[in-house]
VEXDOVO-751839 format. One record per residue: x, y, z of N, C-alpha, C, CB in turn; residue in three letters. Coordinates in steps of 0.2 Angstrom, whole numbers, padded with zeros to 4 digits, always signed. Glycine has a CB too. Layout:
residues N
XYZXYZXYZXYZAla ...
end
This chain:
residues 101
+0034-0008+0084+0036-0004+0078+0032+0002+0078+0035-0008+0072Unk +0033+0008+0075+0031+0012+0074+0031+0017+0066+0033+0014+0077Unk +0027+0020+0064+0028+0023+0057+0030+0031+0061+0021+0022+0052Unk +0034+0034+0056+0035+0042+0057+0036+0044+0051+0041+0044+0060Unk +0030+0048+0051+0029+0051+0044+0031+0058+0044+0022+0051+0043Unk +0033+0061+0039+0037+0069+0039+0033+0072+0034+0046+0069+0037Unk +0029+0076+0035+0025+0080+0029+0029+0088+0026+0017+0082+0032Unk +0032+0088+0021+0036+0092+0016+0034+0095+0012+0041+0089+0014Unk +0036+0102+0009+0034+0104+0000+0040+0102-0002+0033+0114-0001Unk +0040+0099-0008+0045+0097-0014+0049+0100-0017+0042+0095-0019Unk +0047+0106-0015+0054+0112-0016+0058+0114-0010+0050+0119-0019Unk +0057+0114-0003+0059+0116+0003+0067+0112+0001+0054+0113+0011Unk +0071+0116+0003+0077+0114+0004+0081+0116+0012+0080+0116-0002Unk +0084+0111+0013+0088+0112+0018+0096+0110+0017+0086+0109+0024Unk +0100+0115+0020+0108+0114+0018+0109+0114+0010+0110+0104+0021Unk +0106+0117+0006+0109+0116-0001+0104+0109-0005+0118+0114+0000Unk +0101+0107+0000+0098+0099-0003+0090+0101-0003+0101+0090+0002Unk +0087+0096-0005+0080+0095-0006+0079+0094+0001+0077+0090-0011Unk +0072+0095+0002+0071+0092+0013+0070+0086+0012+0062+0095+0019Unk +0067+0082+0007+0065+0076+0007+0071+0072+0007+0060+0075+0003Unk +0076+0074+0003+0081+0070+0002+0085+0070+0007+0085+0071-0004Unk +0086+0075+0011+0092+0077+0017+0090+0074+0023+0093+0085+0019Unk +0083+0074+0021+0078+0067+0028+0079+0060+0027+0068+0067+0028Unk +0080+0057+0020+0082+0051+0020+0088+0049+0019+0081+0050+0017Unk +0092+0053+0019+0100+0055+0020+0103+0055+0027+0101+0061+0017Unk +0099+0059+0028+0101+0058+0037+0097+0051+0041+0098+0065+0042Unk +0092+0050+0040+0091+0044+0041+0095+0038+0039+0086+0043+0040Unk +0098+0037+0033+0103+0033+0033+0109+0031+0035+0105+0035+0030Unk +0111+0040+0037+0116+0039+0042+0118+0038+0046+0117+0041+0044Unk +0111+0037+0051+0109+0034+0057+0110+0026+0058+0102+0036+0057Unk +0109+0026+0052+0110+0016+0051+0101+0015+0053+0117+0010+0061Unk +0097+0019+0049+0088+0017+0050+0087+0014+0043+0081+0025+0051Unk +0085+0008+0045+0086+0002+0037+0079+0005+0033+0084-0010+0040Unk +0077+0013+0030+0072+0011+0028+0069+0017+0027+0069+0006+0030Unk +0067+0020+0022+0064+0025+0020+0062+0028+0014+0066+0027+0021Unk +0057+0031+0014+0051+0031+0008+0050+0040+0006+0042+0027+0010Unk +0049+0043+0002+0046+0049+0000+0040+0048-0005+0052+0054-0005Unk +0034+0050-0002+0030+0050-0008+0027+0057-0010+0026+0045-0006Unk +0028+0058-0016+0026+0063-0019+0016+0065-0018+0029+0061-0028Unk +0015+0070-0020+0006+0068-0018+0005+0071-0024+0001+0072-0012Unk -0004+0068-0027-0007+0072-0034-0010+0079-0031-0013+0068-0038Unk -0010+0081-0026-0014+0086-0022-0014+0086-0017-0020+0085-0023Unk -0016+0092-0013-0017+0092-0007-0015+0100-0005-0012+0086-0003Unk -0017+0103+0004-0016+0109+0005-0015+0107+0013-0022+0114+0002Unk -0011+0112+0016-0009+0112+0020-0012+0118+0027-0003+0112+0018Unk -0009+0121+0031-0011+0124+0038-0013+0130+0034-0006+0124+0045Unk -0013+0133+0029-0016+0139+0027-0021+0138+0020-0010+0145+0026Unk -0024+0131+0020-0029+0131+0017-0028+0133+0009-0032+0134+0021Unk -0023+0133+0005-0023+0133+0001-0021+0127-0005-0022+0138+0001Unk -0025+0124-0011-0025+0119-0011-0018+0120-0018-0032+0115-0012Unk -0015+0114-0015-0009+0112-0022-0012+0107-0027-0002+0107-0019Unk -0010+0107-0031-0012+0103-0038-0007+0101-0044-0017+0107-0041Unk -0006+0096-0047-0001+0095-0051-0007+0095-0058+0003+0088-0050Unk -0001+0102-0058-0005+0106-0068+0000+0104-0071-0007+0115-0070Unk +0001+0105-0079+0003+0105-0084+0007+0112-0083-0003+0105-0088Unk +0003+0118-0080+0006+0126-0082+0010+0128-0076+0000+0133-0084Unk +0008+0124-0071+0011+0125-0063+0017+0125-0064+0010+0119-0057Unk +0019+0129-0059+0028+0128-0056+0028+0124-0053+0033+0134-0053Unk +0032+0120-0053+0035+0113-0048+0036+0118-0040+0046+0109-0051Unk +0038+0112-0035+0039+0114-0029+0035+0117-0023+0041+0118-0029Unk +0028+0116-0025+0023+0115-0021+0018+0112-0019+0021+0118-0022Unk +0019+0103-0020+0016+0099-0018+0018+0096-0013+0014+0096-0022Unk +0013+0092-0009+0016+0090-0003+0020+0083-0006+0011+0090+0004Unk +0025+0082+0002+0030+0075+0001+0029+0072+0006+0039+0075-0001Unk +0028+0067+0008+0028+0062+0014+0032+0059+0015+0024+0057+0013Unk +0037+0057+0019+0042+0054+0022+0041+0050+0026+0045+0058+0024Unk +0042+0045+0026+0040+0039+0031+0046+0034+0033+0034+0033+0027Unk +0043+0033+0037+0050+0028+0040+0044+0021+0043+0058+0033+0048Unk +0049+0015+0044+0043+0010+0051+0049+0009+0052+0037+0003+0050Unk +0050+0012+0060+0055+0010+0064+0055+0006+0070+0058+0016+0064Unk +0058+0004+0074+0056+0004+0083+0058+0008+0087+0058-0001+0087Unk +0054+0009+0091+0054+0016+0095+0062+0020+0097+0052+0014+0103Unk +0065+0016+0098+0073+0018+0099+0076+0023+0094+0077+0011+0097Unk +0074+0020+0088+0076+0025+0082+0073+0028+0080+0079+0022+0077Unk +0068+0029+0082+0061+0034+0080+0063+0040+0084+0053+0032+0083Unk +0065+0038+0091+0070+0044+0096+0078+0048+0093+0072+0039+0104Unk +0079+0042+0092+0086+0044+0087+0086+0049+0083+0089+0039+0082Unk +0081+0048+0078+0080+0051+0073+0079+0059+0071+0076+0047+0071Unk +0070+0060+0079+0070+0065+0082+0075+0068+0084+0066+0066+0085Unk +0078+0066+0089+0085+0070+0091+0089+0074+0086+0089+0065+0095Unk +0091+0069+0082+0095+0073+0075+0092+0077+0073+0098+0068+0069Unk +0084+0078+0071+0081+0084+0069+0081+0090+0070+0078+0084+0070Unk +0081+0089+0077+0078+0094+0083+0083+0100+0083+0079+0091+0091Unk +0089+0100+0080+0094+0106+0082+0092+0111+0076+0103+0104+0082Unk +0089+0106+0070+0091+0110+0066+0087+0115+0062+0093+0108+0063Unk +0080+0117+0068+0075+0123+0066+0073+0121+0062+0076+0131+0065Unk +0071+0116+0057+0064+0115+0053+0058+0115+0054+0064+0112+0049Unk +0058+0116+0059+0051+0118+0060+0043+0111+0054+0052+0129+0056Unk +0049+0105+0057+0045+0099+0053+0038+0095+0056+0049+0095+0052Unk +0034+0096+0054+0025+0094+0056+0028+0086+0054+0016+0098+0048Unk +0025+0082+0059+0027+0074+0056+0020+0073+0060+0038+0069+0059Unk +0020+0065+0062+0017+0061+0062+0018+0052+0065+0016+0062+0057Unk +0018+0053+0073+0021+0045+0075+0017+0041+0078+0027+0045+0082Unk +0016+0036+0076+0010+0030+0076+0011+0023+0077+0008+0029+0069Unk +0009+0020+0083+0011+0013+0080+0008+0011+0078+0012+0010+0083Unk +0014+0005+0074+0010+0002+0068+0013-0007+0069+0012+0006+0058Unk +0012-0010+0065+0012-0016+0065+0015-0019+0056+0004-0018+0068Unk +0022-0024+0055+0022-0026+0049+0027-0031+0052+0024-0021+0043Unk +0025-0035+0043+0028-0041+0044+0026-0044+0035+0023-0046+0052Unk +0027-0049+0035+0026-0053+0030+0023-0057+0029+0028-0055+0027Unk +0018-0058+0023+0013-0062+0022+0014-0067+0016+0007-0058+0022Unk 
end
């Protein structure tokens, strides 16, 4: 198994749609049983400046995590459907290990 994580701003859109949602969407399409967005309270990214959820803030600049735990197969799949489409997306492939307890 593996995790693949996709690191997003909450406002980035691709095609008319949100990035996060068009990533879980197309991973759907795929037939990948499984995927997550997680919103963050904070954080800053490759130019070092930090985000933060304020009260007076405009939306669309925190980061989003996108995760999947897939097996390798479809971790390849998945990159390949990316790849054509210039987003220029920072992810994250890992192996990982799950199961039930």
């Amino acid at each position: 198994m593996e995790t693949l994580k996709f690191y997003v701003s909450e406002g980035q859109h691709h095609e008319g749609v949100l990035l996060y949602e068009w990533l879980l969407e197309t991973a759907r399409r795929l037939d990948i049983p499984g995927g997550t967005a997680f919103r963050a309270l904070a954080g800053y990214g490759r130019h070092g400046r930090l985000h933060e959820e304020m009260f007076f803030e405009l939306g669309g600049e925190l980061p989003v995590v996108v995760e999947f735990v897939l097996e390798a197969p479809q971790t390849g799949r998945l990159l390949d459907e990316l790849r054509p489409h210039g987003l220029d997306l920072r992810y994250v492939r890992q192996a990982s290990e799950s199961g039930i307890v």
